[in-house]
Each structure stands twice: as structure tokens, then as C-alpha cells.
N, C-alpha and C positions, 0 to 999 in steps of 0.2 A: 525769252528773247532769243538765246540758244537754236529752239527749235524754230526760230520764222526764218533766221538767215540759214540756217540749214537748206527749210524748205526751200527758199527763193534763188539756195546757189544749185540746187538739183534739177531745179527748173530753167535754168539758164542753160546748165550743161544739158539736160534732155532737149533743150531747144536749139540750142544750137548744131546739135547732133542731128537731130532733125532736118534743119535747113541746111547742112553740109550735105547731108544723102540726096536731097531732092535738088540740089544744085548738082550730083554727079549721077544721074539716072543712069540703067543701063539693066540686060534682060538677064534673064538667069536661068539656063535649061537644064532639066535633072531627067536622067536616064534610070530609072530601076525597071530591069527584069523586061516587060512589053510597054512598057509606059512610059510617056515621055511630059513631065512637066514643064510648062513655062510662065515665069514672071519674073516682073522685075523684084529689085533690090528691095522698096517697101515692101511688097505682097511680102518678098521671105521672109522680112525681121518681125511684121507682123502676123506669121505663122509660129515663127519661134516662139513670139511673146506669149501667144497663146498655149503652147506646147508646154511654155513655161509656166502661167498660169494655172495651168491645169494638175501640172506637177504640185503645186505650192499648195492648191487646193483637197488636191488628194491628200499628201500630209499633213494638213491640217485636219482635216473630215476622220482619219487614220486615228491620230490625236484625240479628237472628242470621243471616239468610241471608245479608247483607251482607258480614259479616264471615267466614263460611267460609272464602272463600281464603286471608285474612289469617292466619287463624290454623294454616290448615293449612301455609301458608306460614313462619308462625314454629316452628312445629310443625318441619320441614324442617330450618330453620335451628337450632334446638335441635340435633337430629339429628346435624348434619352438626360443628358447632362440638365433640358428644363426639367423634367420629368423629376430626376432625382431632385436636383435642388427644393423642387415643391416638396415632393416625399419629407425633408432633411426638414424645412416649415414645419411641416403638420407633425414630425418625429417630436421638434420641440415644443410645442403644444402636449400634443400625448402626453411628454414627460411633467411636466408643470400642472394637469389638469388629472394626470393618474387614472389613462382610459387605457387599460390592457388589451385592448381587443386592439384599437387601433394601432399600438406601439407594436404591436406582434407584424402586424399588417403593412405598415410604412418599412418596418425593420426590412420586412422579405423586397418589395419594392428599391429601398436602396441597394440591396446588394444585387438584383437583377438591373439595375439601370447603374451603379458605379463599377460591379463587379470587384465590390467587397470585400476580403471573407472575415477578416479580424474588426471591422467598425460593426456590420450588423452582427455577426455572429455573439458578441458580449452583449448587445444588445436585445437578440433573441435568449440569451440566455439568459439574463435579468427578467427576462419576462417570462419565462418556463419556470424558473423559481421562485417568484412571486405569486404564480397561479400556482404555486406546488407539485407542476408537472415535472416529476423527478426525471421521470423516462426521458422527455426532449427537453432537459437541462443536460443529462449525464451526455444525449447526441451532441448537442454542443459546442460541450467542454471537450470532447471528443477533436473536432474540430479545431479547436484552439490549441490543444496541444500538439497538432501539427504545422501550427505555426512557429515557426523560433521566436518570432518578435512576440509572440504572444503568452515566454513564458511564464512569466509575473500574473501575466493577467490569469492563464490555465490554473496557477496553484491558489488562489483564493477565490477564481470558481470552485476547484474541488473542495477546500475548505468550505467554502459556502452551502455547498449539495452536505459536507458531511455533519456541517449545524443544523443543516435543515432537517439531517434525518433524527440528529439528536444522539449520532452517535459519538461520544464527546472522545474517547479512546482512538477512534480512526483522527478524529480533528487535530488534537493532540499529538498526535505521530506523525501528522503533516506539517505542523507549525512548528514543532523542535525541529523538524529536516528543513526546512528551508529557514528557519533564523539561523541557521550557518551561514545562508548565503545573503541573507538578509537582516544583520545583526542589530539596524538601526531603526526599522520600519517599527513604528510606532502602531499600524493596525496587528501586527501578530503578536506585540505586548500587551497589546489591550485584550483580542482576543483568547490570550494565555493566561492573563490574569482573569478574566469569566470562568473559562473553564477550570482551572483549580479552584475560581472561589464555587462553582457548584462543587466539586469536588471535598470541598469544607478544607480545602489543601492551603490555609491563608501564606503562611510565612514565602510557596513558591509563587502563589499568587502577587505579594509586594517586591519577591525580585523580579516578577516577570516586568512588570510596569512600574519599579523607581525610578527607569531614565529619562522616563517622558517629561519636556517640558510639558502643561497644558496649564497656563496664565487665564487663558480665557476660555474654557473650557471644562462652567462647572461640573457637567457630568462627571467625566472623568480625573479631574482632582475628586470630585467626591470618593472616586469609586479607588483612589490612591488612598486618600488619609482614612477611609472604615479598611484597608487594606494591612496599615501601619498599623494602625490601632486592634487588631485582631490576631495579628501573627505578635501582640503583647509588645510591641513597642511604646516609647513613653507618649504619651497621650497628648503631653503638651506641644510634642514636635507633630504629632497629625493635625491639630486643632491649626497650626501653622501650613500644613498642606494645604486646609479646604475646611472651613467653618460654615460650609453647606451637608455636613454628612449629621443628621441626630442622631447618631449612634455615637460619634467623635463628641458630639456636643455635650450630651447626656455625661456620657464617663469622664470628661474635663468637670464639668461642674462638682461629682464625684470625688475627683482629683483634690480640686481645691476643696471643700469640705473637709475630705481626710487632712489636709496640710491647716487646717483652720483658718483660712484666707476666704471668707465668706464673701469678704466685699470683690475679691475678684470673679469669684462665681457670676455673683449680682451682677456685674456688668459684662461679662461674658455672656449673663440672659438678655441685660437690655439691647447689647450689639447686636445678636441673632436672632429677635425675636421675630421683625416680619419678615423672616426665611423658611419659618414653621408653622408660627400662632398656634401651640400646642400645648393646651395646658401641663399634661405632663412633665415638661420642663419645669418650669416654678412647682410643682409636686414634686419634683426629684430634688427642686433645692430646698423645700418648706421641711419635706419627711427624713431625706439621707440623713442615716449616723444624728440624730434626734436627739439630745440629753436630755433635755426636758422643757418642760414650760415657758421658763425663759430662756432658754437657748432659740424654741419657738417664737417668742414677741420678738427677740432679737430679730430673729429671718423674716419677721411679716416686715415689720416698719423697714427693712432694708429696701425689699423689694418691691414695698409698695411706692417709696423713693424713687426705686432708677425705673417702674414702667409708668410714671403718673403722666407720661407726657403719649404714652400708648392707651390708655385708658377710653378715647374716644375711637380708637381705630379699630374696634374688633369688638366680643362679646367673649371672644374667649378669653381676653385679659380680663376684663368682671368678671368673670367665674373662676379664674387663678387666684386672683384676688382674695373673690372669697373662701375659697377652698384655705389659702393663707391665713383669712383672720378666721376661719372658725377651728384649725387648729391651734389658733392663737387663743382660743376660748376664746374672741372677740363676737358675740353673736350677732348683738345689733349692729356692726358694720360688715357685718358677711350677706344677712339679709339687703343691705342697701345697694352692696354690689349688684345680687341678684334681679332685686326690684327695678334697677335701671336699665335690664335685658329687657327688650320687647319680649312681648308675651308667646306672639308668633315663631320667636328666635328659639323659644324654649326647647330642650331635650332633655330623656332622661336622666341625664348627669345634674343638672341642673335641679329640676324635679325632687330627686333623690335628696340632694343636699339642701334641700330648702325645708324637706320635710324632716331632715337629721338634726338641722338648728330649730326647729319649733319644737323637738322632744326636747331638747337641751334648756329654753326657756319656755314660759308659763306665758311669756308678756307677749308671744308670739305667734302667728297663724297662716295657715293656707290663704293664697289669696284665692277672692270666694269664685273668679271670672276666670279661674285657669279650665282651658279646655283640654283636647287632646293633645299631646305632646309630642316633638321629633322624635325619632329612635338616636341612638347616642352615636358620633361619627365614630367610623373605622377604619384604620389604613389598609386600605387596597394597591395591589399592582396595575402599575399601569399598563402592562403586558396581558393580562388575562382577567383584571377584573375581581380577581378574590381578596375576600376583604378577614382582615385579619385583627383581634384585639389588641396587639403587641407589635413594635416594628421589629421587622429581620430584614438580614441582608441579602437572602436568598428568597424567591416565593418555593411552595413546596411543590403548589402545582404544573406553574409551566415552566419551571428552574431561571427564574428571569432573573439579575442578580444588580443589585441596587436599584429595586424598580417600584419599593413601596413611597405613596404619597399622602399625606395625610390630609383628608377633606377640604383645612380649613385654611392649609397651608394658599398666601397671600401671594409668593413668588414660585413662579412654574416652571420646573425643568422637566420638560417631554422629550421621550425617547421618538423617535421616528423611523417608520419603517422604509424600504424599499423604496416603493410608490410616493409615499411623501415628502420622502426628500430622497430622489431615486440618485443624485449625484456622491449620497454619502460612501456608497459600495464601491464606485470607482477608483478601481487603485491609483496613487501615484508614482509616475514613470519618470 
């Protein structure tokens, strides 16, 4: 509204200004140098206008040329900010689908179109150490530590390059030097408590990692209470850490045997059994510290009590079972565990014991349709894949440390590397 009366009082006054001049006509001579102009009072003011005009036009025309680069320059920057943004798309793809080629590739892309150095650079560097290329990981890290904000993030790259090469004396002398400056961070507890536990150094190993809360975090409660339990603390205070660790389990039930509380044993098997399904467990509570025969029937009927309600869930409880009554000398009910195992299910373990209770009665035999049989399961690492008769807490071959899983076990805790869950490396700032 503003601007109509504006316009219509400007136009009053140019109008009236108008008809005031042409109401007082009159001629106007100008002398320059040999030249002598004449006109009147319109002709001048309509020279001026134009004079003026021409001014207003030049500085403007001035103006636009001005501003070329500028705009060709934000023009650029338009450009480059789609460019990136799609790059920063396809980065998160990359990471969720574990394509190193392409994460290498969007990584270079964003820091040429954001101009970067600290978002791709960690980024590139994740991915030079996952391809194991030490060389343009160690470039990098190079890079990151001359950034200041970047220096959290430079000392668990280096740490990272010095696990990767294995060399556990340089990593170690890195994570003592900076838990000064970092006395709470819970990843340089964890990785201090791995490298003493390769080190078989257990007791520094459980100070390095007793502060850590980890409620929901059974890896590492596990990797706390075999921690506890190794540097010979009381057994019953680790089974309280983390009742995911068989190694805690194992020597609790142990515990309680030597203290003659069987019946807690027993139910310490039934609460942890599908976190293992391992018969070994009921063998450690059927054989440990053994008196005799009936101290034996005692430990069969206990335990055949607290898994009867596990009995349909696995094949490994029927063969705990009967591993139980046949040292219970119970033959015919060791047999009927067995014979309720599909035949397909069968392995040597099974095999072996069925033929141990047929030497022992007369009234009992091979069944006559058994074919070829499984091989008997092993705990292997889930790090490298070697399989081992006996669990430990180190492997021997790629030093992986709490990483054995036994076949048959019902509940899975997987380690994950890099690429599959590439956000777990990322420090917190």
C-alpha cells in the first residue's frame, strides 16, 4: 500500500513540475570554445536526464561485471555442496553395506567438494586399515595429527595401526601415555585389559577394566568376570560380574562342590544352560571331586530334576543326561537318552558312549541302522576359525582373547569387525 501512494505522490510532483516548466518556456544558449548551442528549457533537462541516465547505467553495467566471479564463485559453491551432499548418501551406504572401494572413493569426493581434512581423513583412514594398507593408514594418521581437534582421534588411530601390526609393546606404551590424559575412557580399559590378558598378565588385566560400567554389554562383562576369576579372585564375586563367561561357570560349579552345596551347583547349570548347551558342564558337575557311587546317583537324580524341563530343547541335554546315568551305572536309562537323539544328530561322543554301555550290559546293543556319524563338535575362535578340544581364553593362533564359541552354544555373542559394524572404532568426543 506504502508503495502505490509513494508511486502516485512522485507522479504528481514530476507532473506538476512538468507543467510548471512548460507554462514558463524560455531559450537557453551555451557557448563552449566555437560552438554555440541553442534550446530551450525542456531540450536541457531532457539532456540532463539522459546524461543522467547514462551515469546510473554505467554504474550499474560496472556492478554486474563486478560481481561475475562472485557469483560464478557461489554458483561453484552451489555445485559442489549438491555434489558433496550426494557423496555424504552414498558414504552412508558404503558404510552399512561394507564396500571398501567405494568408501575409499566418496571419502576423497567429500573432502574435495566440503574441503574436509579431519571428517574424510578418519575416514580414509578406516579404510586403509581395514584393507591392511599400513602405508596409507600410517599417511593419514600423519595428517590427523596435525590437526589439534583431531587429537583423540590421532591416538587411537595410532593405537589402531600398532594392533594391527601386532605389535602389542608399542600399543601398550601408547595407552599407558594417554590414560593420563584420558583416565576414564572405557575403550583404552578394554584395550589394556586384551593386551595383558595376551600377555597372560591377568591380575593387570582386571585393573585395567574393573571401572567399567557394561550392564548390557555381554562381551565385555564376560571379558571382566574370566578377568576376576584368573588373577584368583573369589569366583562367586565373578559369576556375579557376568554368568556368560564358561570358564566363570565351570569353576563356580567347582566352588560349590568343594563347599558341598550340590544343589546350588544344579541350579547354577539350570540358569545357564541355554548360554552354552555344553555338555561338559553336567560332566564337570557329574565327575568333580567324585566319592563314590552314591555320591554319583545323588548328582544324576539332582540334575536330571533341574534340566527336565530343557530335555526337549537340544540333544546335548540327552547326552548330559546320559553321560550322568551311565556313570550312575544306570545303563538302561543312559541308552533311552541316547535313542531319543535322531540318528542324523548323532556324533562321536554319542557313538562312543553308547558303545561303552553295551560292554557294560549283555541285554544291550548297537542299533543295527546306525550309519556314518558327525565328528564330535569343537570350540573354535571366532576370530580365526581354529578349533580347539578345551576352551581358553586366549586363541594361540591369532591372540584373539575371549573369542572361543562352542558349536552348539544356543545364544550368540559375535565379535565384529571394522566393516560390520564400522561405527564401533569411532571414538567418543
Amino acid at each position: 500500500m506504502f508503495k502505490i501512494v509513494k508511486f502516485f505522490l512522485i507522479t504528481i510532483i514530476l507532473s506538476y513540475f512538468a507543467v510548471w516548466v512548460s507554462n514558463r518556456p524560455g531559450n537557453v544558449k551555451i557557448v563552449w570554445q566555437e560552438y554555440l548551442i541553442e534550446t530551450n528549457v525542456i531540450g536541457l533537462l531532457a539532456v540532463f536526464f539522459l546524461i543522467l541516465l547514462g551515469i546510473i547505467l554505467f554504474f550499474i553495467l560496472v556492478s554486474k561485471i563486478k560481481n561475475i566471479p562472485g557469483r560464478v564463485s557461489f554458483s561453484q559453491k552451489e555445485k559442489y555442496l549438491a555434489l558433496g551432499n550426494e557423496s555424504l548418501d552414498d558414504l552412508a551406504i558404503n558404510l552399512f553395506l561394507g564396500d571398501k572401494e567405494a568408501l575409499e572413493k566418496n571419502s576423497r569426493k567429500i573432502k574435495k567438494y566440503f574441503k574436509n581434512e579431519m571428517f574424510s581423513t578418519v575416514m580414509l583412514f578406516n579404510t586403509a586399515l581395514s584393507n591392511n594398507n599400513l602405508d596409507d593408514a600410517q599417511k593419514y594418521l600423519k595428517i590427523l595429527k596435525s590437526i589439534p581437534k583431531a587429537n583423540y582421534i590421532s591416538f587411537r588411530a595410532d593405537v589402531m595401526i600398532a594392533l594391527k601390526e601386532k605389535n602389542i609393546d608399542k600399543a601398550l606404551s601408547l595407552l599407558l601415555e594417554y590414560r593420563k590424559e584420558y583416565d576414564t575412557d572405557p575403550w583404552i580399559s578394554e584395550k589394556l585389559a586384551i593386551l595383558y590378558s595376551q600377555k597372560k598378565e591377568w591380575e593387570l588385566g582386571w585393573e585395567s577394566i574393573k571401572r567399567i560400567k557394561a550392564p548390557n554389554n555381554p562381551l565385555l562383562s564376560s571379558l571382566q568376570a574370566n578377568l576376576h576369576a584368573l588373577s584368583g579372585k573369589n569366583i562367586f564375586e565373578s559369576i556375579k560380574i557376568s554368568e556368560n563367561s564358561f570358564h566363570v561357570l565351570i569353576e563356580a560349579i567347582k566352588q560349590f562342590i568343594k563347599n558341598s552345596e550340590i544343589s546350588k551347583a544344579a541350579k547354577l547349570i539350570e540358569r545357564n544352560w541355554f548360554n552354552f548347551n555344553c555338555s561338559e558342564i553336567i560332566e564337570t558337575f557329574i565327575e568333580y571331586n567324585l566319592k563314590n557311587n552314591s555320591d554319583s546317583l545323588k548328582r544324576h537324580k539332582l540334575i536330571v530334576k533341574v534340566m527336565k524341563k530343557h530335555l526337549t530343547s537340544s540333544d546335548e541335554v540327552k547326552l548330559s543326561l546320559a553321560m550322568s546315568a551311565y556313570k550312575a551305572k544306570i545303563w538302561g536309562e543312559s541308552q533311552k537318552y541316547l535313542d531319543d537323539i535322531p540318528k542324523e544328530n548323532w556324533d562321536e561322543r554319542i557313538k562312543n558312549l553308547y558303545e561303552e554301555i553295551c560292554k557294560k550290559s549283555e541285554e544291550l546293543s548297537m542299533p543295527k541302522d546306525l550309519n556314518e556319524v558327525n565328528s564330535s563338535p569343537e570350540w573354535y575362535c571366532i576370530s580365526c576359525k581354529t578349533r580347539y578340544k578345551q576352551w581358553q581364553f586366549v586363541c594361540d593362533d591369532c591372540d584373539a582373547v575371549n573369542s572361543l564359541k562352542w558349536p552348539k552354544t544356543n545364544k550368540i555373542i559375535k565379535k565384529k569387525s571394522f566393516l560390520e559394524n564400522p561405527f564401533r572404532h569411532f571414538p567418543k568426543m
